[in-house]
N, C-alpha and C positions, 0 to 999 in steps of 0.2 A: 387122570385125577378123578373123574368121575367113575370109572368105572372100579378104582380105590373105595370110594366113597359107597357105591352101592355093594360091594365086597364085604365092606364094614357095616354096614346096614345088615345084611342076607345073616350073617355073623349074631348081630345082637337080635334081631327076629329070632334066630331059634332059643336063644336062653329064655326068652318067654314062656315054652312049652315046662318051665321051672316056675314058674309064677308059684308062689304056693296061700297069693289071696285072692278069692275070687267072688266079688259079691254081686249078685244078682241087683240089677237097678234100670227098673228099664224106664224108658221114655214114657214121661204121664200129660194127659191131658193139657197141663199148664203151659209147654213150650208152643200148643199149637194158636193161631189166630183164629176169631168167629169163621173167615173164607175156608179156613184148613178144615175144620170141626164140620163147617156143612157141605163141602166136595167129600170128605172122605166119609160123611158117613149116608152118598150114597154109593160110596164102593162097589163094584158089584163083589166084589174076591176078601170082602171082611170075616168070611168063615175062611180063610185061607193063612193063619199064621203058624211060622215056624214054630219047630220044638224051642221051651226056654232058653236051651243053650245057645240059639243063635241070637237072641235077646241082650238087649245092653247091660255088659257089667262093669264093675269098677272092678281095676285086676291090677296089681304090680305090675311094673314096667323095669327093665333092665338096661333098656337101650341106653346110648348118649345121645338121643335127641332131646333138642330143648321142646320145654311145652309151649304146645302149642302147634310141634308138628302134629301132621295125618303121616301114617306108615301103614299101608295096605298089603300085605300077605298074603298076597294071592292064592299059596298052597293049601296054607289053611283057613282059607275062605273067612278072613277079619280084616277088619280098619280099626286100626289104635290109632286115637286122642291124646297126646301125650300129654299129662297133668302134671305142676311141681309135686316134689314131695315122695320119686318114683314111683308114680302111679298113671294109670292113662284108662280112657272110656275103650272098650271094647264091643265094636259091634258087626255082627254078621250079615257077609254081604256075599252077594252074588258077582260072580269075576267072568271076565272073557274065557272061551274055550278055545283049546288047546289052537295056538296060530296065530288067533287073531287080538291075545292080550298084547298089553303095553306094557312096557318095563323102564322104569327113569325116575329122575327128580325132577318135579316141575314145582311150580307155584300157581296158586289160587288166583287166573285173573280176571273171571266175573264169575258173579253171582247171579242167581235169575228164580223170582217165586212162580211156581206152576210155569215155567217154559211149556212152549211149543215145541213141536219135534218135528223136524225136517231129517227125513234117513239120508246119509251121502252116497254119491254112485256107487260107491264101493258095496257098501248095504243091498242098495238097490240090486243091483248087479247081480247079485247072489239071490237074491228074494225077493224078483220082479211085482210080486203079488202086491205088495207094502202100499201102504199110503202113502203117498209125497209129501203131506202134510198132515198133523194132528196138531187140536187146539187144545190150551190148555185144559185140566180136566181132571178127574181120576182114572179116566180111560188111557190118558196119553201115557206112553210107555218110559216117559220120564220122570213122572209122578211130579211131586209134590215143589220139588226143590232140584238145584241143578249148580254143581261147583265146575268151572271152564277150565281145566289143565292149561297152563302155558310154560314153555323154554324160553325166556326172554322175552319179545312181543308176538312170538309163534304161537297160534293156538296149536294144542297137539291133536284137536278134534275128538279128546279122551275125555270122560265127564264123571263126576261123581253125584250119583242121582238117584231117586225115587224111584220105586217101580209101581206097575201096575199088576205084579205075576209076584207075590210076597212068598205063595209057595217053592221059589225055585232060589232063595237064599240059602246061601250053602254049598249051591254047586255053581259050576260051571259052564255056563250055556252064555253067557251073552256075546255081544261082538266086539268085545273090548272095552266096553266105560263098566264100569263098579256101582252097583247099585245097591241099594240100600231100602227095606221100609221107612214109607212115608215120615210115619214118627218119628225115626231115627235121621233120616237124613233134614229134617225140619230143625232137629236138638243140634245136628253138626253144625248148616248154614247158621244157626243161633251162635255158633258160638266159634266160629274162622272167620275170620275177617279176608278179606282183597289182602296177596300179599304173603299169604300161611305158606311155607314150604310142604308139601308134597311128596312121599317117597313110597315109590311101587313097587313091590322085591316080588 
């Protein structure tokens, strides 16, 4: 069944690449709190943003998701918001490299502003160098905001999160969670609640 389910998904992801509206709307000052506004502006990577196109837009939607899900396209490096009306937020993200992405439906089961970052053995293992721990921060490689992937009460250890490296949205370098500019990932936590189904193709 699920693997129906993300078949059907993978399906309605590429009628996207038909979208024929596409409006520039990126994330403005308003979504952010006084805390967000003075960590991030002293970023040290604030001269470091994407071309517009990886910037939030409002875009048609084709899929059969209801709004409200996230649907992550890992190919083409976006997270759709799915809005009534067949429309959904599109914004460009940073995805795991080739191995170490995730692929499933999960659900949103915690939230967390400016987390801390703890890398798992796994991480570690590969990139002995790492910190064990980082505090919250602009520095912290989590950024800003942090959505918890879960299967039932399983965390999948996959995240949907901030970064601290805005130039590298687009491709594919991470270790598997989905990252996102601060802005952007501030505007999604605003607006998923605990609970939002999740779908990674």
């Amino acid at each position: 069944m699920l693997l129906k389910k993300l078949a059907f998904v993978a399906i309605a992801a590429l009628s996207l690449a038909g979208c024929i509206s596409d409006t520039l709307d990126p994330v403005t000052d308003a979504a952010l709190k006084p805390r967000d506004k003075k960590l991030l502006a002293s970023a040290p990577y604030l001269n470091h943003k994407p071309s517009e196109g990886w910037l939030r837009h409002l875009v048609d939607y084709t899929g059969k998701e209801a709004p409200g899900t996230v649907v992550v396209d890992t190919e083409r490096k976006f997270l759709y918001l799915v809005q009534p009306g067949g429309k959904a937020y599109r914004y460009g993200v940073t995805v795991g490299e080739e191995g170490l992405s995730w692929r499933g439906i999960a659900k949103v089961g915690k939230k967390t502003e400016w987390p801390e970052w703890v890398p798992t053995k796994e991480i570690l293992a590969r990139m002995p160098e790492l910190p064990k721990h980082v505090g919250p921060g602009p520095h912290n490689p989590m950024g800003a905001r942090a959505l918890y992937l879960y299967q039932g009460n399983k965390d999948t250890l996959f995240r949907i999160h901030g970064t601290n490296q805005p130039e590298y949205i687009g491709q594919a370098i991470s270790s598997g969670c989905i990252r996102m500019l601060n802005e952007d990932v501030i505007d999604l936590y605003n607006r998923v609640p605990i609970g939002a189904t999740v779908v990674v193709i």
